[in-house]
Each structure stands twice: as structure tokens, then as C-alpha cells.
N, C-alpha and C positions, 0 to 999 in steps of 0.2 A: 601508477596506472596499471591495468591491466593489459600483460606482453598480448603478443598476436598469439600464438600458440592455447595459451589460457581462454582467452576471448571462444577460438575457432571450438574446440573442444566444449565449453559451454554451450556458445550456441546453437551446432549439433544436436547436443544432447538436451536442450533447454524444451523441445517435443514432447520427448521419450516421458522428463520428468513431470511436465504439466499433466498429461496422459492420466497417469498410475497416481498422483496424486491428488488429485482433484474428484475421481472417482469416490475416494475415502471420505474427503472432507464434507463434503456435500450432506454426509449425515448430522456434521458438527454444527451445520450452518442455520442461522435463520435469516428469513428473506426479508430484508426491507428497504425491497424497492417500492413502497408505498411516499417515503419520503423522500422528498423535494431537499437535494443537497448541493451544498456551495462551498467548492474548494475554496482554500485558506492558503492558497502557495501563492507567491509573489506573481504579476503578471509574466516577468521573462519565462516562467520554471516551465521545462518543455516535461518534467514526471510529475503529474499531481498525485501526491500521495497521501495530502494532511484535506479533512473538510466537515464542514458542520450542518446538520440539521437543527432544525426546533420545530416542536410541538406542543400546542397551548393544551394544556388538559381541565378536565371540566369543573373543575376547583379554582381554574386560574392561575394554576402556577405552570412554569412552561418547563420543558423537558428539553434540553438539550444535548443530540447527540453526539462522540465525536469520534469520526471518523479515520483510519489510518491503512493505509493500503499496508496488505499482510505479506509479503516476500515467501513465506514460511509454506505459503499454497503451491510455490515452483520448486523451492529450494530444500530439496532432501538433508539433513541431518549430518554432516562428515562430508558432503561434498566437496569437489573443488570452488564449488561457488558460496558455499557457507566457511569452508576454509579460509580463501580468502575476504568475503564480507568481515569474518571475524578480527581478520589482523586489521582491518579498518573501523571497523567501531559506528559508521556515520561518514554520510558523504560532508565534504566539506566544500565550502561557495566562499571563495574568494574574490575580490574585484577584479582580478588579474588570471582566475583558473579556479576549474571545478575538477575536486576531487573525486570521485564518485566512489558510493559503498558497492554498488551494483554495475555491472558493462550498462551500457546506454542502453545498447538493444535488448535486454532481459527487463530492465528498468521502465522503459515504453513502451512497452510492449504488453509482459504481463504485470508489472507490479505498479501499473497506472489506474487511479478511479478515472477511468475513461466514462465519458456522458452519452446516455444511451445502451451502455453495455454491460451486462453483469460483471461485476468484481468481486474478490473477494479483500476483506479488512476486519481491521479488528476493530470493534467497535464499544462505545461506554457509552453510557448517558447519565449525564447530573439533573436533578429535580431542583428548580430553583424556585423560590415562593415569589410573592406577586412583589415583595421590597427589594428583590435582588437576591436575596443573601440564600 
């Protein structure tokens, strides 16, 4: 888990780095909040970070995109918080305890596709024809 000391120090600083980062990104981005998207996280999950669109296009095959909240738009490069996301690999869900890649409060904060609010993610889309494949 992450100490108290680690947490406080993130959090702090978790402003500064949205700040200065997000000003950059903004040029890498393309906007699509035209599509109507549905998170894919379990009902309990209080960070939605996984979700899918689809788009019928005019051929009749349909376009599906998918969604994943991007960490990489708070989290500078060598940080303390990329420091330690690294020794973790992936939050882990246990029946009994949740490990987390990210503190909670950075996690829900900014690296939530929250509804109604821009976010940023990293996004693919598959082209599937009208038999599935």
C-alpha cells in the first residue's frame, strides 16, 4: 500500500502536475465526445477506467471503440507516482483487499472516465463487418 508520507506528497503535488501537463497534451488529443460511451468496470468499481463505444457506419459494419483512462495525463515520467505504479504493474482485486496501481484519491479523481466530464484516455477502434468477424 502506499505509506502516508508517499500518499501526502502526491497528493500535494497531484495540482502542480495536472497543471503543466495537460496544457501539452491537449494538442495530441482528439475530441470524441460525440460518442455515447459505457463503462465496462464491474458494478462495485468506485475508478472507471475500462469502456466501449460503437458506431454503425454507412457500409454496415460497425466500429467499436475502446476506451481506457490514460494515468500518463497526471503522471510525469520518473515521478514518485510513476515510481511506484511501476513496482506495481496493475491494481490487483481480491475478494478480501484491493491493491491499488494508483492512491485512490489520484485514481478518482483524475484517472476516472467520469460521465459528463472530459477525460482523457487512450483510445483504439476495431472495424467489425456485418458477420462479426
Amino acid at each position: 500500500m502506499f505509506d502516508g508520507r508517499g500518499v501526502k506528497k502526491i497528493t500535494t503535488f497531484s495540482p502542480l502536475l495536472r497543471r503543466t501537463i495537460v496544457e501539452v497534451q491537449m494538442v495530441d488529443r482528439i475530441d470524441l465526445t460525440h460518442l455515447k460511451v459505457y463503462a465496462i468496470d464491474v458494478d462495485e468499481a468506485d475508478e472507471l477506467d475500462d469502456a466501449l463505444s460503437a458506431t454503425k457506419l454507412l457500409d454496415g459494419r460497425i466500429k467499436v471503440w475502446i476506451h481506457v483512462a490514460d494515468p500518463t495525463s497526471i503522471v510525469q515520467p520518473g515521478s514518485i507516482i510513476d515510481r511506484e505504479a511501476r513496482k506495481r504493474g496493475t491494481s490487483v482485486f481480491l475478494p478480501t483487499a484491493t491493491y491499488p496501481m494508483f492512491p485512490e484519491k489520484l485514481a478518482m479523481e483524475g484517472m476516472s472516465l467520469k460521465q459528463g466530464k472530459l477525460c482523457k484516455a487512450v483510445t483504439v477502434s476495431v472495424v467489425l463487418r456485418s458477420d462479426g468477424r
